[in-house]
MOPAC internal coordinates of N, CA, C and O (Angstrom, degrees):
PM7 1SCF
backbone

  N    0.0000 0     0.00 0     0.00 0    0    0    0
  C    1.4530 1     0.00 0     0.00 0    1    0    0
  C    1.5326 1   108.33 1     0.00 0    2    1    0
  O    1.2310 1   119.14 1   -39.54 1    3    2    1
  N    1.7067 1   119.25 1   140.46 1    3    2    1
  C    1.2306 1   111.80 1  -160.82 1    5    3    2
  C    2.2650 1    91.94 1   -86.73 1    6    5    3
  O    1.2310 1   136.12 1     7.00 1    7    6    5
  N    1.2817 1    86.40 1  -173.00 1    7    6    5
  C    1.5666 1    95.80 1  -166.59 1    9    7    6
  C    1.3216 1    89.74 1   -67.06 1   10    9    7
  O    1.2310 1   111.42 1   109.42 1   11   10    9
  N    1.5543 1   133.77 1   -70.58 1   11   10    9
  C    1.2156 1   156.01 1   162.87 1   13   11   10
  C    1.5195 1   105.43 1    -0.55 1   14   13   11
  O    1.2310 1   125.60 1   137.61 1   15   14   13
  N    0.9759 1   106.84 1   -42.39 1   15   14   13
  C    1.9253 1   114.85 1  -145.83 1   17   15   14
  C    1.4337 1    92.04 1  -105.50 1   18   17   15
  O    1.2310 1   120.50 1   136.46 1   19   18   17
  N    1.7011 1   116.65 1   -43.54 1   19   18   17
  C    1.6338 1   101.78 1   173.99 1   21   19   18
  C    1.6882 1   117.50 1   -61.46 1   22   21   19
  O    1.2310 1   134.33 1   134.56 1   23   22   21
  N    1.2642 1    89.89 1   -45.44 1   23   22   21
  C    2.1216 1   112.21 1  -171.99 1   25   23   22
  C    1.6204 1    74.30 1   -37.02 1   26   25   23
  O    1.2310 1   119.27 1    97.64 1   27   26   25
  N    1.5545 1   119.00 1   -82.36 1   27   26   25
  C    1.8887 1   117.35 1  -160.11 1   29   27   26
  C    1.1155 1    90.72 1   -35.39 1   30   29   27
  O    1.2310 1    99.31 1    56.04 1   31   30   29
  N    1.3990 1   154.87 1  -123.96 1   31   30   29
  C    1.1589 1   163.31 1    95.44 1   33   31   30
  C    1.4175 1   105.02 1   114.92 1   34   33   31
  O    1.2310 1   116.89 1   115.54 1   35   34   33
  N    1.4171 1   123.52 1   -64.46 1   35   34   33
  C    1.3673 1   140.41 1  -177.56 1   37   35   34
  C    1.9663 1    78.91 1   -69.13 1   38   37   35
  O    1.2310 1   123.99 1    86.40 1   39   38   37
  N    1.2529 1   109.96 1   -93.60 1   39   38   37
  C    1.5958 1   107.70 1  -164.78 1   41   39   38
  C    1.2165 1   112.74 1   -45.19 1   42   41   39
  O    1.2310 1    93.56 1   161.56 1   43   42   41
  N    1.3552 1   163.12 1   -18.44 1   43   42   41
  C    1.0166 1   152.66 1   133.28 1   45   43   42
  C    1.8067 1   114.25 1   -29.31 1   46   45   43
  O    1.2310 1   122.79 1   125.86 1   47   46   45
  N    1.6360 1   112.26 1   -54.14 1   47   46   45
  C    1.4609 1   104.47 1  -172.36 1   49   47   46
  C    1.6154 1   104.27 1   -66.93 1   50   49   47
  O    1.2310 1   127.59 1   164.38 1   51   50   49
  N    1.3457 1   102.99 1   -15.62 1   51   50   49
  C    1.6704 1    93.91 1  -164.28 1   53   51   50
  C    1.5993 1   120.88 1   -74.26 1   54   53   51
  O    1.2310 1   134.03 1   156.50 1   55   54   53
  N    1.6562 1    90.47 1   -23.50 1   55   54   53
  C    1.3855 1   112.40 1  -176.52 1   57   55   54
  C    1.4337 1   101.27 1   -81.84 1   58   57   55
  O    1.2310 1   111.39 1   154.20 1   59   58   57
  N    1.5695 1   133.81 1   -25.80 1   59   58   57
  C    1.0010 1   133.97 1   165.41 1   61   59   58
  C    1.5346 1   122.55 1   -36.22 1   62   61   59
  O    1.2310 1   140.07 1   127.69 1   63   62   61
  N    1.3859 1    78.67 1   -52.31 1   63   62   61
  C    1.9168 1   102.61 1  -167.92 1   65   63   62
  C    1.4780 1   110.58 1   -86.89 1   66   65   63
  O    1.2310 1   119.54 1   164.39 1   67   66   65
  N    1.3411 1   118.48 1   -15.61 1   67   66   65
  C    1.3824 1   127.19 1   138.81 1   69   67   66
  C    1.2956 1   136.82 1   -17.70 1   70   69   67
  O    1.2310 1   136.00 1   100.41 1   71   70   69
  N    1.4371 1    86.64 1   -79.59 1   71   70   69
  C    2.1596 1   117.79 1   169.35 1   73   71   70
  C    1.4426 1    94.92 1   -61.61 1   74   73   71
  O    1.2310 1   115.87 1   117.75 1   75   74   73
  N    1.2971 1   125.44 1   -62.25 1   75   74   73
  C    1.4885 1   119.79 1  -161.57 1   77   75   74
  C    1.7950 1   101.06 1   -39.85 1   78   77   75
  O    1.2310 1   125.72 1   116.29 1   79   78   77
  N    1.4834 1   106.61 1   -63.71 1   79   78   77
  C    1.8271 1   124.15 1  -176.75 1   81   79   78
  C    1.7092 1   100.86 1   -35.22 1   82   81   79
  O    1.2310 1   131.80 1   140.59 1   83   82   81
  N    1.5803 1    94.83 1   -39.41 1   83   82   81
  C    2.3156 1    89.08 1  -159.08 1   85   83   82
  C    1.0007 1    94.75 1  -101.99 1   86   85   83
  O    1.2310 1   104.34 1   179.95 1   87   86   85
  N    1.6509 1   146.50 1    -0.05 1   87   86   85
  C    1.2605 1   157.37 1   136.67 1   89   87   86
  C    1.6313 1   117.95 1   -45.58 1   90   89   87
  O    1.2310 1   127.28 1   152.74 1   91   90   89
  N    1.2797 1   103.59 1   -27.26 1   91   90   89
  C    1.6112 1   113.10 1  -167.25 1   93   91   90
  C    1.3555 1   109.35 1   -99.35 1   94   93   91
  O    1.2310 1   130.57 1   134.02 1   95   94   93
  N    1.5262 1    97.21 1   -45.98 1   95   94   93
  C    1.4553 1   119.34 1  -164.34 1   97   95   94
  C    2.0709 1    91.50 1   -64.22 1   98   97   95
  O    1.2310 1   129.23 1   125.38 1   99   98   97
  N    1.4627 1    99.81 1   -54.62 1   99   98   97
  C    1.6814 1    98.66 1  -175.23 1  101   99   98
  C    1.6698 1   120.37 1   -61.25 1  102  101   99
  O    1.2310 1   118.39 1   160.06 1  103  102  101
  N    1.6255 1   120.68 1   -19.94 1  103  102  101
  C    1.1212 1   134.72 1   152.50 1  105  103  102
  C    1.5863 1   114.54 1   -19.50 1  106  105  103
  O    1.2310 1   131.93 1    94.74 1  107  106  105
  N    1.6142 1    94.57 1   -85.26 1  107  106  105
  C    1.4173 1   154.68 1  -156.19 1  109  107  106
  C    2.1603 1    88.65 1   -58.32 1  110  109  107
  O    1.2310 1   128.52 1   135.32 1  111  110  109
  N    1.2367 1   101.19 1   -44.68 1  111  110  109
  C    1.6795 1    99.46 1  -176.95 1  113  111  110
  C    1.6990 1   117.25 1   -87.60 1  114  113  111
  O    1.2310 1   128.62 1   153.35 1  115  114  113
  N    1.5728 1   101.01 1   -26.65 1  115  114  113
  C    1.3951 1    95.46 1   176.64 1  117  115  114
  C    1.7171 1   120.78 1   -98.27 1  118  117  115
  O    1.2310 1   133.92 1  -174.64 1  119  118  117
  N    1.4145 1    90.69 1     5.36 1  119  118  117
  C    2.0928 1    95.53 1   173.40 1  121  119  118
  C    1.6915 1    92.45 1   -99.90 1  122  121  119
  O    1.2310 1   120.51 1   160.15 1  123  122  121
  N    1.1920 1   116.64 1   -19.85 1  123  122  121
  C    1.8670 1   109.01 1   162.83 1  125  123  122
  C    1.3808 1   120.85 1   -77.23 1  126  125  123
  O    1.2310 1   121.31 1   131.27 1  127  126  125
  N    1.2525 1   115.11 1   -48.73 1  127  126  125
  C    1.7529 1   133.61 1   157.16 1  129  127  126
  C    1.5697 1    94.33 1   -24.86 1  130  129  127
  O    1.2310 1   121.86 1   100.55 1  131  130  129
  N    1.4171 1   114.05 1   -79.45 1  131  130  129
  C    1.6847 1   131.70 1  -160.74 1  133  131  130
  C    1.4058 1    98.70 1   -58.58 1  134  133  131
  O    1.2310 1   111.58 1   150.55 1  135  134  133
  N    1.3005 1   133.46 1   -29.45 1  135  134  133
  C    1.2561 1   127.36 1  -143.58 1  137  135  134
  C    2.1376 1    90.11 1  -100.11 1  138  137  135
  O    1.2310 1   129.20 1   152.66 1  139  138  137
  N    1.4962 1    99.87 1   -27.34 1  139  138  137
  C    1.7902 1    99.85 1  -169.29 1  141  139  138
  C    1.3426 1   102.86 1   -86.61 1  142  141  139
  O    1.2310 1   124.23 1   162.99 1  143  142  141
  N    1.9809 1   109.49 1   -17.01 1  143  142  141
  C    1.6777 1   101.74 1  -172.14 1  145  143  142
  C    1.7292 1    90.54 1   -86.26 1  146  145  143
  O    1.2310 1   119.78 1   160.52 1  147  146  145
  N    0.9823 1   118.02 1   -19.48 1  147  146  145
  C    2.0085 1   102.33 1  -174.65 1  149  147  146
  C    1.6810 1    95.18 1   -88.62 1  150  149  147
  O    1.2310 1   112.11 1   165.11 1  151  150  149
  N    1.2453 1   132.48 1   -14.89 1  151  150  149
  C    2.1664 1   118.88 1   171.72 1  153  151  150
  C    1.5904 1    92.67 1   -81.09 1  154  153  151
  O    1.2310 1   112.14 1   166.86 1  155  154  153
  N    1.3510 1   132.44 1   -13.14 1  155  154  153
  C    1.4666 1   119.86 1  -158.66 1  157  155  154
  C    1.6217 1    91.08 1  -108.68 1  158  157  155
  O    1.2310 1   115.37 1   120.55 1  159  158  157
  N    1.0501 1   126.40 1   -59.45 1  159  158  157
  C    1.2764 1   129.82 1   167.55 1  161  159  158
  C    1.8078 1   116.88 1   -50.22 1  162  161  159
  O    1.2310 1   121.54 1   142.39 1  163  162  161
  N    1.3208 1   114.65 1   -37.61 1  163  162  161
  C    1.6322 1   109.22 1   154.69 1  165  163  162
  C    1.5201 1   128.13 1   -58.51 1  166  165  163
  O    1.2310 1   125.35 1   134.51 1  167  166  165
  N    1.4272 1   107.32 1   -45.49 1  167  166  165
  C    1.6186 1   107.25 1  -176.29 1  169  167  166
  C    1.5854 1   103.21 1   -68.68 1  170  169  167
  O    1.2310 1   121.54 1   140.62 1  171  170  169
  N    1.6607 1   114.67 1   -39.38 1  171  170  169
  C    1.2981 1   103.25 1   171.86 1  173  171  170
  C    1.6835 1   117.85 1   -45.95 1  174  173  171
  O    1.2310 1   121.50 1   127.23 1  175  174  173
  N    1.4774 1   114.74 1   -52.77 1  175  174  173
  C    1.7045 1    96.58 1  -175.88 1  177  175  174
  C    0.8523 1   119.63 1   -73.89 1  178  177  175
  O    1.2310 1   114.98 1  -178.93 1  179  178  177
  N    1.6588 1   127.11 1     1.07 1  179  178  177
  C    1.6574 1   120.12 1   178.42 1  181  179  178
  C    1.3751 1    98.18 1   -75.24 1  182  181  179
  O    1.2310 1   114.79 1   147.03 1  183  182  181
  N    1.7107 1   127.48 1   -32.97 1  183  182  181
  C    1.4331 1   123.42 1  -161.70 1  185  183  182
  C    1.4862 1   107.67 1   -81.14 1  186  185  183
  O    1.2310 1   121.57 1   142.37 1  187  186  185
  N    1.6555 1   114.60 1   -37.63 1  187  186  185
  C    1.3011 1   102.03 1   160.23 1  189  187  186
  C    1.5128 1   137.99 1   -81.17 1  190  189  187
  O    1.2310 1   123.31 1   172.70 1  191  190  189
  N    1.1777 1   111.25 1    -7.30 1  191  190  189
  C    1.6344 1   128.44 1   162.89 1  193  191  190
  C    2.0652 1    98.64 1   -57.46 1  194  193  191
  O    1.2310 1   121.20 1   124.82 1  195  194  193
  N    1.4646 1   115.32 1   -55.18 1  195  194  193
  C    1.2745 1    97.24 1  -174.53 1  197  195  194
  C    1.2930 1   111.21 1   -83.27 1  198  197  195
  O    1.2310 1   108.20 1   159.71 1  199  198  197
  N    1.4560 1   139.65 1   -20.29 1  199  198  197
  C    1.0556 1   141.25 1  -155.47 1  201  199  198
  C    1.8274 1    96.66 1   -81.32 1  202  201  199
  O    1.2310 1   117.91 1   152.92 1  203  202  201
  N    1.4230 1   121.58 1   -27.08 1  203  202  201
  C    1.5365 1   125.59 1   174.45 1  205  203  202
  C    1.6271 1    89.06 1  -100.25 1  206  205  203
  O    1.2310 1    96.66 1  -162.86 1  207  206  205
  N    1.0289 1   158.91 1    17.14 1  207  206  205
  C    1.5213 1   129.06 1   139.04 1  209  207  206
  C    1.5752 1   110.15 1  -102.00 1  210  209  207
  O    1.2310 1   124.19 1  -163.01 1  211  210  209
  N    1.5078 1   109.57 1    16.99 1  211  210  209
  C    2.0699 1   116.58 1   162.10 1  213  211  210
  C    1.3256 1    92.19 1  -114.89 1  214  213  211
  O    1.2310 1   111.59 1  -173.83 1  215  214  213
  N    1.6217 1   133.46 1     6.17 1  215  214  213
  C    1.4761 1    93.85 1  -177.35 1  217  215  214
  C    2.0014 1    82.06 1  -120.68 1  218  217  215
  O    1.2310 1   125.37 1  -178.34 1  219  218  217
  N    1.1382 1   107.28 1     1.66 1  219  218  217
  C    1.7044 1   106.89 1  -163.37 1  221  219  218
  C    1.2350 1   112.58 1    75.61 1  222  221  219
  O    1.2310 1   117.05 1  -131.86 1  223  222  221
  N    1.0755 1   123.22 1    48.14 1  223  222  221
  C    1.1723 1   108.58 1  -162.36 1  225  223  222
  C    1.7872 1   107.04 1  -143.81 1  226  225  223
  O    1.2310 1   123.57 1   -14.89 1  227  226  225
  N    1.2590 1   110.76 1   165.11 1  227  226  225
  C    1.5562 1   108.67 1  -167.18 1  229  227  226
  C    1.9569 1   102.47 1   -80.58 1  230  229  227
  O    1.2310 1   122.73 1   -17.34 1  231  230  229
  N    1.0805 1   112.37 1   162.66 1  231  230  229
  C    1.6445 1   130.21 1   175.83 1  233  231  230
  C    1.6688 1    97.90 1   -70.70 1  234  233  231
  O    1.2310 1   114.61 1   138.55 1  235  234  233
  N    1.0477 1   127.82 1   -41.45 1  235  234  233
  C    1.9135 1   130.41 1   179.72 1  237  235  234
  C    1.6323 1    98.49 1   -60.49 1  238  237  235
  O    1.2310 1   126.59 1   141.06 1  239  238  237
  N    1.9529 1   104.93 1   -38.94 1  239  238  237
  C    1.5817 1    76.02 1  -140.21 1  241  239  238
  C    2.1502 1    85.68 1   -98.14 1  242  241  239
  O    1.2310 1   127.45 1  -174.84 1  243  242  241
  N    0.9914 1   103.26 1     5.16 1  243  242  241
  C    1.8274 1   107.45 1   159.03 1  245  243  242
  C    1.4643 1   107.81 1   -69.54 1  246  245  243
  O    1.2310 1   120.60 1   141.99 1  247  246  245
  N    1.7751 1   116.46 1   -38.01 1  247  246  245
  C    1.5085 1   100.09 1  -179.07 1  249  247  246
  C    1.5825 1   121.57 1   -77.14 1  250  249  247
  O    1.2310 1   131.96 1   162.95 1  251  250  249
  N    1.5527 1    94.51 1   -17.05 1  251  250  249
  C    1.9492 1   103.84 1  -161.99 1  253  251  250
  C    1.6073 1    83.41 1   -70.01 1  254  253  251
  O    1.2310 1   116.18 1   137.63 1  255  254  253
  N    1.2097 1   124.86 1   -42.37 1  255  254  253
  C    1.3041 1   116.21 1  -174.64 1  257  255  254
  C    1.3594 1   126.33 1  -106.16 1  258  257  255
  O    1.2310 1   127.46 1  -139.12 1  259  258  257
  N    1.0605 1   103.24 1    40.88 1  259  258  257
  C    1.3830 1   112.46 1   171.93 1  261  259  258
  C    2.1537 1   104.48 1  -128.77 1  262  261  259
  O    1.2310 1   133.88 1   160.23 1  263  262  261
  N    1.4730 1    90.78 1   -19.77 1  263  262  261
  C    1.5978 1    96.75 1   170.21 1  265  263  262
  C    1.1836 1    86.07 1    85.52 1  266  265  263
  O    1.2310 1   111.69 1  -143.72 1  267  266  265
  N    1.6463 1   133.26 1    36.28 1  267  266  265
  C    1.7232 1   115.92 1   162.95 1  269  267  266
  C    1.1811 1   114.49 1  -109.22 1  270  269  267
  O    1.2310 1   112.07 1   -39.29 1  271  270  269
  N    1.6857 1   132.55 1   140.71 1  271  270  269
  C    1.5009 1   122.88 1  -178.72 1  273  271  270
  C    1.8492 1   106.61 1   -70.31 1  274  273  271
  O    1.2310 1   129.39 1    -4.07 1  275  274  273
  N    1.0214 1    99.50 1   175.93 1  275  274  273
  C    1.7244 1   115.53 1  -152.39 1  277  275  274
  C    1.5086 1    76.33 1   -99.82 1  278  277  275
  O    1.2310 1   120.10 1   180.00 1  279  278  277

């Protein structure tokens, strides 16, 4: 292999391993992202879970009127 052709070769893998790092790294933020929208989206149904056992009322019909999908 000429000198030329490894030099590409080496910098090409490096850039590989580059993408792999900002490939990982972007992983790594949206399974944390996913992980804060399902504790934020949980505490929400605990608040409407109690807010329909003070009104007597069902968990559907807190969302119909609250304008949230089921």
């Amino acid at each position: 292999m000429s000198r030329n052709l490894k030099e590409n070769y080496n910098k090409l893998i490096e850039m590989e391993m580059e993408i792999d790092q900002l490939l990982s790294e972007k992983k790594y933020i949206q399974v944390k992202l996913l992980h804060q929208y399902n504790d934020i989206k949980d505490a929400a149904q605990i608040v409407i879970s109690h807010i329909a056992n003070l009104e007597e009322t069902t968990i559907t019909e807190v969302h119909k009127r609250l304008k949230l999908k089921e």
